[in-house]
C-alpha positions in Angstrom: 0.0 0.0 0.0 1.1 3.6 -0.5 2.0 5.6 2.7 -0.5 8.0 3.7 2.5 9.7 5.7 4.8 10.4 3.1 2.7 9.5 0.1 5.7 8.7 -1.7 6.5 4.8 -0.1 5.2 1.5 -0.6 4.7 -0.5 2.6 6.7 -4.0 3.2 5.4 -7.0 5.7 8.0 -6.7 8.4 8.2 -5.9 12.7 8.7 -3.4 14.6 8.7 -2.3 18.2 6.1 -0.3 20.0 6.6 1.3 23.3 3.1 2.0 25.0 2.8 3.8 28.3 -0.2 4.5 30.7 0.0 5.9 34.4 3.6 5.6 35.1 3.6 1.8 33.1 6.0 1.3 30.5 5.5 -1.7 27.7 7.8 -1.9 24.6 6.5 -4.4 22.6 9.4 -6.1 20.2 8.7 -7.7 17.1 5.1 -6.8 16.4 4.2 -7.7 12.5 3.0 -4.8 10.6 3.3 -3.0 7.2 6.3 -0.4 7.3 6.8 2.0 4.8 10.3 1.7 3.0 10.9 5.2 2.4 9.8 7.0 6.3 9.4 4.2 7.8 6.2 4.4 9.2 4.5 1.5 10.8 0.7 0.2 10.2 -1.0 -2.1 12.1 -4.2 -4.4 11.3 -7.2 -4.3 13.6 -6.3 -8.5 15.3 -2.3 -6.9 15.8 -3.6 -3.4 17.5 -6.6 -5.5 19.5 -3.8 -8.4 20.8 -1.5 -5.6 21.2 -3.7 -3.3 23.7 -4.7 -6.6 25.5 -1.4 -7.5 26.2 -0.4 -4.1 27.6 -3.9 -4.1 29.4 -2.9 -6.9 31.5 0.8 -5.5 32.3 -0.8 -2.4 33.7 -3.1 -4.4 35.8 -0.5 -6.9 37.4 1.1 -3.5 38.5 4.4 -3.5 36.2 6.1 -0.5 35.7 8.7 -0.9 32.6 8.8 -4.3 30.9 10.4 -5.6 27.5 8.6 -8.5 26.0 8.4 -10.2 22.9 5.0 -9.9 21.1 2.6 -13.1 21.3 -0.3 -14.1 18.8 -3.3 -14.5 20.2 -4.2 -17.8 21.1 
């Protein structure tokens, strides 16, 4: 697809990392699938990867964590 950032990239399948935060909790989220754009690098996300994504983070927040590095999972 053609980057709405730039407008001038195509987007590749690859991963990134994401780093969400919330009320003094820290998640960074390594190798999360998405569509990156080749020339800005900007990183898209479908719907199931955001979703998973958020419920992941949801649940560190809750057990109390404060900064954590994990790997992403697929949902089961």
């Amino acid at each position: 697809m053609k980057c709405v950032i730039c407008r001038y990239g195509e987007t590749r399948p690859g991963t990134a990392s994401i780093t969400l935060e919330r009320d003094g909790t820290t998640i960074i989220m390594r190798n999360v699938p998405g569509e990156i754009c080749q020339t800005c690098g900007e990183v898209y996300h479908g719907s199931e990867i955001t979703a998973n994504l958020l419920q992941q983070a949801e649940k560190a927040y809750r057990d109390g964590i404060e900064v954590e590095i994990r790997n992403y999972r697929k949902a089961a």
